[in-house]
DOGUFI-466969 format. One record per residue (C-alpha): residue number from 0; residue in three letters; y, x, z. Coordinates in Angstrom, 1 decimal, padded with zeros to 4 digits. Example, Ala and Ser with C-alpha at 12.3 -4.5 7.8 and 13.67 -1.06 7.14 Angstrom:
2
R   i  aa     c2     c1     c3
R   0 ALA -004.5  012.3  007.8
R   1 SER -001.1  013.7  007.1
//
This chain:
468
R   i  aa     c2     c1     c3
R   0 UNK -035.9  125.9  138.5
R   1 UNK -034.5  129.3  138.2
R   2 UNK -035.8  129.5  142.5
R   3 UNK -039.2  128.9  141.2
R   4 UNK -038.6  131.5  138.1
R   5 UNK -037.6  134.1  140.9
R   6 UNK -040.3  133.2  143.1
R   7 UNK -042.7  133.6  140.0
R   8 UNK -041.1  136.9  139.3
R   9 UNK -041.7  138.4  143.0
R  10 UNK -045.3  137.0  142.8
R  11 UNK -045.8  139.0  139.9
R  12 UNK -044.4  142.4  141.5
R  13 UNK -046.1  141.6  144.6
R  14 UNK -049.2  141.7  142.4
R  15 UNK -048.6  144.4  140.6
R  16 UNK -047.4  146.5  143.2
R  17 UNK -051.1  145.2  144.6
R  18 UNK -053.1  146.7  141.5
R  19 UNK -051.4  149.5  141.6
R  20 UNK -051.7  150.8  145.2
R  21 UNK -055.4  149.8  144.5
R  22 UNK -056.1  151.7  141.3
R  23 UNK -054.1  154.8  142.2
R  24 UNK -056.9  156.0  144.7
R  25 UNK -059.4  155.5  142.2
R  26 UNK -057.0  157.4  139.4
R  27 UNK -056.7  160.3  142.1
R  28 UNK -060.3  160.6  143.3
R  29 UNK -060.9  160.6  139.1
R  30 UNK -059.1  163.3  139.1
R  31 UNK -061.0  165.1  141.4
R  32 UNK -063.9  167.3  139.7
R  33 UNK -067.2  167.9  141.9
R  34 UNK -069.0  171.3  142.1
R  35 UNK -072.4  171.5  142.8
R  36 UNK -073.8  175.2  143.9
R  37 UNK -075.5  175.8  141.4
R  38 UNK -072.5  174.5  138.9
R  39 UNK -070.4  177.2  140.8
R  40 UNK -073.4  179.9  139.7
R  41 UNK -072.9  179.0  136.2
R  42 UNK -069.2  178.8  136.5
R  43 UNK -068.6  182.1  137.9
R  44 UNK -070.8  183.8  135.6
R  45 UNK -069.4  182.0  132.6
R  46 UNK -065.8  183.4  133.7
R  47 UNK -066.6  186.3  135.7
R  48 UNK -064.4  189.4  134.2
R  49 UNK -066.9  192.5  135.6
R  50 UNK -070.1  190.1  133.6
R  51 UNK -067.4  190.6  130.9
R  52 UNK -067.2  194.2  131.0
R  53 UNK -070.5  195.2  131.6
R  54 UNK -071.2  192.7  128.6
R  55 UNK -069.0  195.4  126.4
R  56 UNK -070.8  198.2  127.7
R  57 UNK -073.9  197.1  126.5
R  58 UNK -072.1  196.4  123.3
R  59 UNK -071.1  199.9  123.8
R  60 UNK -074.8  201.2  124.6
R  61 UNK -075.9  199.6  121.1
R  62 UNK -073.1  201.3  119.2
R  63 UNK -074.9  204.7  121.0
R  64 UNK -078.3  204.1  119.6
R  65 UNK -077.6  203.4  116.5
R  66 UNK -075.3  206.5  115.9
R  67 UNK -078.3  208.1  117.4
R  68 UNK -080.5  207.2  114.8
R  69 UNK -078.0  207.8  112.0
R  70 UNK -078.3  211.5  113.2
R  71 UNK -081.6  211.4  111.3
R  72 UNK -080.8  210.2  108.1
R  73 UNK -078.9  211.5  105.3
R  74 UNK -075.1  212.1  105.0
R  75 UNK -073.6  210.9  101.2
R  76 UNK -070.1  212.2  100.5
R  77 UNK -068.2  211.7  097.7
R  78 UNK -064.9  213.5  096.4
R  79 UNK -062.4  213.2  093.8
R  80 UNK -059.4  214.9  092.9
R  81 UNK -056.8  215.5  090.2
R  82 UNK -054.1  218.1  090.4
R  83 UNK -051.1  219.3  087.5
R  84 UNK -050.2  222.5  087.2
R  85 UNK -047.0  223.9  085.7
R  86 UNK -046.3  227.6  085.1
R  87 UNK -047.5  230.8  083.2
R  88 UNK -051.3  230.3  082.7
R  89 UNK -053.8  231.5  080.1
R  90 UNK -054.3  229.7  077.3
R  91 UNK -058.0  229.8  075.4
R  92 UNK -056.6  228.4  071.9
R  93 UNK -054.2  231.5  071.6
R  94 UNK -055.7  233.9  074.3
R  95 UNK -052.5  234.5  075.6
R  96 UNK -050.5  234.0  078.3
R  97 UNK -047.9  230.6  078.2
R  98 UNK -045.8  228.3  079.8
R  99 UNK -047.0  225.0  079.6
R 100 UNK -048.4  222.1  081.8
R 101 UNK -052.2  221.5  083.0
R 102 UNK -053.5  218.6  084.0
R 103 UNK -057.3  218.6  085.8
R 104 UNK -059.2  216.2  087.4
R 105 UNK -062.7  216.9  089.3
R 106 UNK -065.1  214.6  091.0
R 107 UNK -068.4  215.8  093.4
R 108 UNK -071.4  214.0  095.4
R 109 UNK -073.1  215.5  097.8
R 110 UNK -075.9  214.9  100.8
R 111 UNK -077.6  216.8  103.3
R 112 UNK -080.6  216.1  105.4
R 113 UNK -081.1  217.6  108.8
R 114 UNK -084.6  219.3  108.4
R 115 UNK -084.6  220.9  112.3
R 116 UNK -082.0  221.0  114.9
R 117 UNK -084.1  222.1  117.7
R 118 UNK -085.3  218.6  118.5
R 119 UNK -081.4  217.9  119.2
R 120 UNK -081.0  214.6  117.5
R 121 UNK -084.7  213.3  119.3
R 122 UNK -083.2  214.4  122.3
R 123 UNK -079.9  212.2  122.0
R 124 UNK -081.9  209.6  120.3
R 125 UNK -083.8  209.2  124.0
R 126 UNK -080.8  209.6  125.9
R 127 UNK -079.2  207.0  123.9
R 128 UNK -082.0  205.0  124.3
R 129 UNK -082.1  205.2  128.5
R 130 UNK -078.5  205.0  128.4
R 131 UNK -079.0  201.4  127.1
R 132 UNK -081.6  200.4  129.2
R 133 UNK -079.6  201.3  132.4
R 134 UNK -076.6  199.6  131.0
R 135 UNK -079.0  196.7  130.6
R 136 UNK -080.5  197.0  134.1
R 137 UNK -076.2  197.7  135.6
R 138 UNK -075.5  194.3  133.1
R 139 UNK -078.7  192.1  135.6
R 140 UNK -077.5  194.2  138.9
R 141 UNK -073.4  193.0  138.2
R 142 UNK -075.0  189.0  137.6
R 143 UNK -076.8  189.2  141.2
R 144 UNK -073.8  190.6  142.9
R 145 UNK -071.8  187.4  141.3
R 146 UNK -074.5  185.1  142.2
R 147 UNK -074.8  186.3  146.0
R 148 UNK -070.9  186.5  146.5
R 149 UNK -070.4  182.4  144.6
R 150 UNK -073.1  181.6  146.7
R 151 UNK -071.7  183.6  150.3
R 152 UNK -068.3  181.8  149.5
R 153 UNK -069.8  178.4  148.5
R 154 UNK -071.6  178.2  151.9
R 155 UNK -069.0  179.5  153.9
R 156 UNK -067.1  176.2  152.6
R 157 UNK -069.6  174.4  153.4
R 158 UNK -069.9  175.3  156.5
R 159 UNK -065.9  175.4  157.3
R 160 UNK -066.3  171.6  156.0
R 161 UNK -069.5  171.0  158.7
R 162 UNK -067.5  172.4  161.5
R 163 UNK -064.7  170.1  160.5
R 164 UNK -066.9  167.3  160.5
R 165 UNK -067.6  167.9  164.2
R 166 UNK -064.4  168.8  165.5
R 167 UNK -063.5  164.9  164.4
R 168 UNK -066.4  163.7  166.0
R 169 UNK -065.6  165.4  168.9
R 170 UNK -061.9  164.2  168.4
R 171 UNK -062.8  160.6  168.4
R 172 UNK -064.5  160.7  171.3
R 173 UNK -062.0  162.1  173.0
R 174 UNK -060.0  159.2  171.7
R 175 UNK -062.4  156.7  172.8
R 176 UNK -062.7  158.0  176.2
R 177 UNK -058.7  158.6  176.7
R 178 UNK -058.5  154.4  176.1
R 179 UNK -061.2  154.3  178.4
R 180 UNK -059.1  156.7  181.1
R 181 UNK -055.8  154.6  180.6
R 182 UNK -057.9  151.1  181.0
R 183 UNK -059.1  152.8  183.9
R 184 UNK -055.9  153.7  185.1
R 185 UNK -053.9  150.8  184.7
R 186 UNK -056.2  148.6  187.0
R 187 UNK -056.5  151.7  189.7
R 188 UNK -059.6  152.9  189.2
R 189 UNK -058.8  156.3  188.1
R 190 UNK -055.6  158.7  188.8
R 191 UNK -052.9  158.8  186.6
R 192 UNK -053.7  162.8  186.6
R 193 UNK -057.2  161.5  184.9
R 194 UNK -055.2  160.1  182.1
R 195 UNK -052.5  163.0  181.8
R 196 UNK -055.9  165.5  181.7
R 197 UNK -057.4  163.6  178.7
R 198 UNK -054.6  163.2  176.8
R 199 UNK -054.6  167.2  176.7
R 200 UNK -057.5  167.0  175.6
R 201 UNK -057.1  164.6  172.9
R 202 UNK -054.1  167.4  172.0
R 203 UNK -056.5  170.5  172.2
R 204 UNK -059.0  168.1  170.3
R 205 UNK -056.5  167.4  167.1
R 206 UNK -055.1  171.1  167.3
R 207 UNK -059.2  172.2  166.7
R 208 UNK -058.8  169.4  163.8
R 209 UNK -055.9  171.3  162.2
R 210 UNK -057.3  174.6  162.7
R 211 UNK -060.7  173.8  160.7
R 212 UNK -058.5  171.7  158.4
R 213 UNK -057.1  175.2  157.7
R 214 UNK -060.3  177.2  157.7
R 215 UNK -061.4  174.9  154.7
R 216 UNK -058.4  175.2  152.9
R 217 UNK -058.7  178.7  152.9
R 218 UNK -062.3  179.3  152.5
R 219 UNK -061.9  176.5  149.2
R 220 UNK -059.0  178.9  148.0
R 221 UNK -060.9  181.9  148.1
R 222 UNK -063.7  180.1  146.1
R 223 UNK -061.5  178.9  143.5
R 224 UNK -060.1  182.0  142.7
R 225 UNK -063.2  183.6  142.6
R 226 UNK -064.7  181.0  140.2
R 227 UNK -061.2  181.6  138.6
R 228 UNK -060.8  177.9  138.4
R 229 UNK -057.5  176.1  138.2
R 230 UNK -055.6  175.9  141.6
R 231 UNK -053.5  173.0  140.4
R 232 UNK -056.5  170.6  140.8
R 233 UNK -058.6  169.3  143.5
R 234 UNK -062.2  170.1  143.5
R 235 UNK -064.8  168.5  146.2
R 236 UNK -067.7  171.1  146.9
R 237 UNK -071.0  168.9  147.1
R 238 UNK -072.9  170.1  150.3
R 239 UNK -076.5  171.0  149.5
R 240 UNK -079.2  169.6  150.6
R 241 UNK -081.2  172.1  153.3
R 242 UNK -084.5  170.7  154.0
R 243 UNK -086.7  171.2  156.6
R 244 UNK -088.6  174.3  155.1
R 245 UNK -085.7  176.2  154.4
R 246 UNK -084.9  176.9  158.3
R 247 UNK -088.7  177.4  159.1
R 248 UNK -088.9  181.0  160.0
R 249 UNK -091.1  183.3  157.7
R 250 UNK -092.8  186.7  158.8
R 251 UNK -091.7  189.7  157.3
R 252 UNK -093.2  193.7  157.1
R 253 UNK -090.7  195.8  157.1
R 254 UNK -092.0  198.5  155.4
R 255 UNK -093.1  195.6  152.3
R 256 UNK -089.9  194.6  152.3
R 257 UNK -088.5  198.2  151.6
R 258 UNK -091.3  198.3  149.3
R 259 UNK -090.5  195.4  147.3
R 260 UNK -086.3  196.3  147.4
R 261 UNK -087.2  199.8  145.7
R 262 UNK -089.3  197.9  143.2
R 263 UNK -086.8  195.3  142.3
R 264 UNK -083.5  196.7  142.7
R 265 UNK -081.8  197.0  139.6
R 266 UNK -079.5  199.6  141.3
R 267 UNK -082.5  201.4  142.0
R 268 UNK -083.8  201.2  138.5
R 269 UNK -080.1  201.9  137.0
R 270 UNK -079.9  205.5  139.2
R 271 UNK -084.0  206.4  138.0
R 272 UNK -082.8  205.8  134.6
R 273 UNK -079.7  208.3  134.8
R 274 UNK -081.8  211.0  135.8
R 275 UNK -083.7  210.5  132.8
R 276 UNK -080.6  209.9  130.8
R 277 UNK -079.6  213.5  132.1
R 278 UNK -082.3  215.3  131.3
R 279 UNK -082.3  214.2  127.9
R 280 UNK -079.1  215.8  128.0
R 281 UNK -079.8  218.9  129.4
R 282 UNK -082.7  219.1  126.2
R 283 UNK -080.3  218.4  123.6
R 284 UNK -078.2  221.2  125.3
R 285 UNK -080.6  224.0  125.3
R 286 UNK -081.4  222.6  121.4
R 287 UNK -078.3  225.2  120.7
R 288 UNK -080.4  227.9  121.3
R 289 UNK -082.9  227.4  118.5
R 290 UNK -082.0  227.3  114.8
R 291 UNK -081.3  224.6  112.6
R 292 UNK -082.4  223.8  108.8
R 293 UNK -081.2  221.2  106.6
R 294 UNK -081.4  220.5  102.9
R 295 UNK -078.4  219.9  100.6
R 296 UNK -078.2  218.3  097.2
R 297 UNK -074.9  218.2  095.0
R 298 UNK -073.5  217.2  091.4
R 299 UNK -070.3  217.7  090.4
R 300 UNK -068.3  217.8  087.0
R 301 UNK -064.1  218.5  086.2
R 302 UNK -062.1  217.8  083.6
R 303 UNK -059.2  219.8  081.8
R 304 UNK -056.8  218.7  079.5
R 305 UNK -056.4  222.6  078.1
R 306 UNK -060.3  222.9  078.0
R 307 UNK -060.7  224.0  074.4
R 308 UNK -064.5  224.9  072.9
R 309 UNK -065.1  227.4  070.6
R 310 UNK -067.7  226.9  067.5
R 311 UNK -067.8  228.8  064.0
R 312 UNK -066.2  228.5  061.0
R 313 UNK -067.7  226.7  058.5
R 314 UNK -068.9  230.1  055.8
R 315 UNK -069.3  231.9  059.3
R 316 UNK -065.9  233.5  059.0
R 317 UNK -063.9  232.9  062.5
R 318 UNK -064.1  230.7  065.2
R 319 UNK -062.4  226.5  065.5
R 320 UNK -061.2  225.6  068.6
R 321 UNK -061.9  222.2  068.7
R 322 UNK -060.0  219.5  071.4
R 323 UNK -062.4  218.2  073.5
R 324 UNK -062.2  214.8  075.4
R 325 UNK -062.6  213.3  078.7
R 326 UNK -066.0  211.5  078.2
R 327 UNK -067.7  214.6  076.9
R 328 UNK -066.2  217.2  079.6
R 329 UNK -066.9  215.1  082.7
R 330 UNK -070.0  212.9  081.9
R 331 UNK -071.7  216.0  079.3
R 332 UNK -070.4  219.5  079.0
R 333 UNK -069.0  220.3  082.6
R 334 UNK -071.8  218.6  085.1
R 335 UNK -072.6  221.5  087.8
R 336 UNK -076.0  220.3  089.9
R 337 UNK -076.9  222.2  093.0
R 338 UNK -080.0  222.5  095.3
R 339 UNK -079.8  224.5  098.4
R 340 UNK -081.3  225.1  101.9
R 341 UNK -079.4  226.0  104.6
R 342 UNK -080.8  228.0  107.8
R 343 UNK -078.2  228.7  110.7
R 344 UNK -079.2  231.2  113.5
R 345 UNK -077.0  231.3  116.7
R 346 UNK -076.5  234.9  117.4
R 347 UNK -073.0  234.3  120.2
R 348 UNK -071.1  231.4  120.3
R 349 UNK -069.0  232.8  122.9
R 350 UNK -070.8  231.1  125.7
R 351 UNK -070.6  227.4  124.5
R 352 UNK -074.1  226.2  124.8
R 353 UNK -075.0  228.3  128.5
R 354 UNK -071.9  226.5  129.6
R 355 UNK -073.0  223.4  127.8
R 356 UNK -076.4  223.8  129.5
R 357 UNK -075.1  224.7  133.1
R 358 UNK -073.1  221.6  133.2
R 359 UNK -075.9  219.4  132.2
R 360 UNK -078.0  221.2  134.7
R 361 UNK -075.2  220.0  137.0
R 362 UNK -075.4  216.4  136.0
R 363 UNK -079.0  216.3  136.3
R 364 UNK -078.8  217.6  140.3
R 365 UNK -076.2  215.0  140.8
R 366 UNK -078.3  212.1  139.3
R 367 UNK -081.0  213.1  141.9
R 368 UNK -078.5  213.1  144.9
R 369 UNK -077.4  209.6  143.8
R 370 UNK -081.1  208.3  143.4
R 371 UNK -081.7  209.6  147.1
R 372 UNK -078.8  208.3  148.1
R 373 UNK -079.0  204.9  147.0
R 374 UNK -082.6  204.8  148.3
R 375 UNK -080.9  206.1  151.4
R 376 UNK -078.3  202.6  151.1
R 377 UNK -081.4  200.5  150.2
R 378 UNK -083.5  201.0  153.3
R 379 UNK -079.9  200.5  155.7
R 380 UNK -079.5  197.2  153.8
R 381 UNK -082.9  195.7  154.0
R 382 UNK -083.4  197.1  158.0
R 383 UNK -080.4  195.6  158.9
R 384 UNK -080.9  192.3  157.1
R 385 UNK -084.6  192.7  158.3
R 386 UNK -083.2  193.0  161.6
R 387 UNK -080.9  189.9  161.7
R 388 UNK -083.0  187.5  160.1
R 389 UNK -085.2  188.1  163.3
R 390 UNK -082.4  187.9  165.6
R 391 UNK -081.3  184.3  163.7
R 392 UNK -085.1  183.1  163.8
R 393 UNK -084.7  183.2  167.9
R 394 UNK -081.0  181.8  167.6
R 395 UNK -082.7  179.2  165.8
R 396 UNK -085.1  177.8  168.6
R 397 UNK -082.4  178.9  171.4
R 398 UNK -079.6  176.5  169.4
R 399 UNK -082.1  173.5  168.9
R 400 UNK -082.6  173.9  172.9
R 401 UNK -079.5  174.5  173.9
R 402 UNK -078.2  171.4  171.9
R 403 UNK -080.8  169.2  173.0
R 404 UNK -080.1  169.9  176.8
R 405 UNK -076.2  169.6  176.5
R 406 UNK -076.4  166.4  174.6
R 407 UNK -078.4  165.2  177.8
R 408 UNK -076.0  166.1  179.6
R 409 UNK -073.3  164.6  178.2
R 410 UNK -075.0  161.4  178.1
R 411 UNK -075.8  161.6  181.8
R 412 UNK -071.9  162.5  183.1
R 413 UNK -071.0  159.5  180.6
R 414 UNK -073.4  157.4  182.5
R 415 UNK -071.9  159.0  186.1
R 416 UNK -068.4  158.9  184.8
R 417 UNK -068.4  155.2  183.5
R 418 UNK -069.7  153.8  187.1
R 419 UNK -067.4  156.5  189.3
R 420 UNK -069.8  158.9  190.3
R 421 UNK -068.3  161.5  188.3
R 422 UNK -065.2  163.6  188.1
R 423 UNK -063.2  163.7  184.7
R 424 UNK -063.2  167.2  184.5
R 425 UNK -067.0  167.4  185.0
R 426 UNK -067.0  165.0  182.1
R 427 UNK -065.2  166.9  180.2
R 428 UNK -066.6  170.0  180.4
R 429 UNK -070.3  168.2  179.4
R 430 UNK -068.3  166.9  176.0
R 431 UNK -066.8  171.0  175.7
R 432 UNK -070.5  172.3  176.0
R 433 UNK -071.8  169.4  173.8
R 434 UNK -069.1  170.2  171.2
R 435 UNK -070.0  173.7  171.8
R 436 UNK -073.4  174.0  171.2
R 437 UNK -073.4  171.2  168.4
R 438 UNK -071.1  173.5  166.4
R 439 UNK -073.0  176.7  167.5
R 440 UNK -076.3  175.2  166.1
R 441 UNK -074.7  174.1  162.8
R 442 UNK -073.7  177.7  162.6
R 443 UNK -076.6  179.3  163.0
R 444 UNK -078.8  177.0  160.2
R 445 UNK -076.0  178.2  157.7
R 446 UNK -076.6  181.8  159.0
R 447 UNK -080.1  181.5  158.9
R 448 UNK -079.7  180.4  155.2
R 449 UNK -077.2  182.7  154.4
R 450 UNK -079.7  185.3  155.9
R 451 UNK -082.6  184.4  154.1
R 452 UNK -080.0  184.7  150.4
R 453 UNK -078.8  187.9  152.1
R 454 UNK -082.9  189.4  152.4
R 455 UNK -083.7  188.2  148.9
R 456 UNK -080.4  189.7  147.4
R 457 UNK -081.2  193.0  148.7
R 458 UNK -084.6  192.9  147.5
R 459 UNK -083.4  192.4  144.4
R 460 UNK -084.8  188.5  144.1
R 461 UNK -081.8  186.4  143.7
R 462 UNK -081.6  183.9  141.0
R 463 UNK -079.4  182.0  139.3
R 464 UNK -081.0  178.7  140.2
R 465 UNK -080.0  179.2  144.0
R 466 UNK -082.2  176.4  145.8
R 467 UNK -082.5  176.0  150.0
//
């Protein structure tokens, strides 16, 4: 009884042991979260710290404006005070001098409304205005440059994991055909240097393996930390499909492509808009030439606790001084109202506004250097891409060739080599060139794709749907 209680008891283990080695793969592979490219888009400009920033500076550019249009409207200031005064003062009851303790307390409200300032408030008004739009347009330009550079590193992944894919392929059948070799070998049909020759290559084979092994992990590293994901957990990249039109050559003008990049650029738009921005600037500088007008307005009432007023004596003989009280000093007897314009003509302010004026000059000259020069960038960037997507069109129909003839090949020294007409070494270098060209062509669609991103993101076309 207690044997078949133990045996029982290891059943159960044995069982257990079963569901667990069977549910851990699925727990693990649970675990793992996919990524679609388009998911990695969204990811990396959900966490990406410059879309951050230039998010602030826009914050920052709306700030601007409005303080820009506060410069139009009215200022309202209000004051209050109280002070006590101890010492030898004048005193109206007995229009003498005493010692004795005074106690005040004064209160004023005030505005004044800029009338002219030599069209310097419109001025920043306009700059503040531009300044916004080309944060705006710096905001778009900072999300394509995340987009292109998730989608550069997502394909480069992609492709590390493609090349993998073949260098097992290859691997295999260089596995296959080193049984084959040692069969061969151990009923005499082949040397034993066949068999010492393949299993190098098996080695050279698996070596290739751990070498794209490595090329993933670090291309997979690279995109994590770019999506700023966690590096603790596994992610699997889902490969995209790339259909047949997306590696059908297009034809391109060069001089429409320019056309179109200095159309759509943000950067483009960004510098145009900080030449405008600058000589806003240099108008609101020269405004300190002219003269400015504004209108003030201001009420203001005190009280005293020595304040004494003066009537006659009943029968008309002498004068009562007569206390008088908070309420009716501050809110009645002691209210001062003003009304004023004020006109202020710059004569010399010591050189302030030429200086002012010079260096906006300065700005404005720089502004136009960086516009050329960007347009300058601009055509480099779409010639060369211009230039390369041609080159990968060609590589395109030379890879599909090249692949197609060394996959005939390498059927045919099979063939040879299986019924002893052919060498081992001429076998393997068809399977080298086969490998070769396979790996050369999956290359080149990924190029050509890449290209084609490339051309659009310097025209200033990229999305955030990215689609093959």
């Amino acid at each position: 009884m207690a044997l078949l209680s133990q045996k029982l008891c290891i059943s159960v283990s044995l069982v257990t042991f079963a569901l667990i080695c069977t549910l851990v793969p699925e727990i693990t592979k649970a675990q793992v979260q996919q990524i679609t490219l388009n998911e990695a888009v969204s990811i990396a400009l959900e966490k990406s710290i410059e879309i951050q920033q230039a998010a602030n500076n826009l914050e920052r550019s709306d700030a601007a404006v409005q303080s820009a249009y506060g410069q139009f409207l009215p200022n309202l200031n209000a004051t209050m005070g109280a002070n006590r005064t101890t010492g030898r003062q004048f005193n109206q009851a007995t229009i003498s001098f005493d010692d004795f303790t005074q106690n005040a307390i004064s209160g004023n409200l005030g505005t004044s409304v800029p009338l002219f300032t030599g069209w310097q408030n419109i001025s920043n008004l306009r700059q503040a205005r531009t300044d916004r739009e080309a944060a705006q347009t710096s905001f778009e330009r900072q999300r394509e440059d995340i987009i292109f550079n998730t989608a550069s590193s997502f394909l480069q992944v992609i492709l590390n994991l493609e090349l993998l894919e073949i260098a097992k392929d290859n691997l295999e059948t260089a596995k296959k055909q080193l049984e084959q070799v040692e069969a061969q070998v151990d009923v005499g049909m082949r040397p034993i240097v066949d068999q010492f020759n393949q299993e190098a290559e098996v080695a050279n084979n698996e070596l290739l393996v751990i070498q794209r092994q490595s090329q993933v992990n670090t291309s997979k590293v690279q995109l994590i930390r770019l999506l700023q994901l966690d590096a603790l957990q596994d992610y699997e990249f889902i490969v995209p499909d790339i259909s047949t039109e997306a590696i059908i050559p297009q034809h391109f003008e060069l001089t429409e492509l320019i056309e179109a990049a200095l159309s759509n650029r943000k950067d483009i738009r960004a510098a145009e808009l900080q030449i405008e921005s600058a000589e806003f600037a240099l108008r609101s500088a020269r405004s300190g030439y002219l003269p400015t007008l504004s209108f003030s307005a201001s009420i203001s009432s005190s009280y005293g606790d020595q304040y004494r007023l003066r009537t006659p004596a009943p029968g008309g003989q002498g004068f009562v001084t007569e206390t008088v009280g908070f309420s009716d000093q501050f809110f009645d007897q002691r209210i001062n109202r003003g009304l004023g314009f004020n006109l202020s003509i710059p004569i010399f302010d010591r050189f302030q506004t030429r200086t002012a004026v010079t260096n906006r000059q300065i700005d404005l000259k720089n502004s136009r250097l960086a516009l050329i020069d960007r347009q300058s960038l601009v055509f480099q960037e779409v010639r060369q891409a211009y230039e390369d997507y041609v080159a990968l069109t060609q590589e395109l129909a030379t890879t599909e060739i090249a692949l197609r003839a060394a996959e005939k090949a390498f059927e045919t020294q099979q063939e040879r080599y299986n019924v002893g007409s052919s060498t081992l070494i001429e076998l393997t270098q068809a399977n080298n060139a086969f490998f070769q060209a396979s790996s050369q062509r999956v290359q080149t669609i990924y190029q050509f794709v890449f290209q084609e991103k490339l051309l659009d993101y310097f025209l200033g076309r990229i999305t955030e749907d990215v689609t093959f």
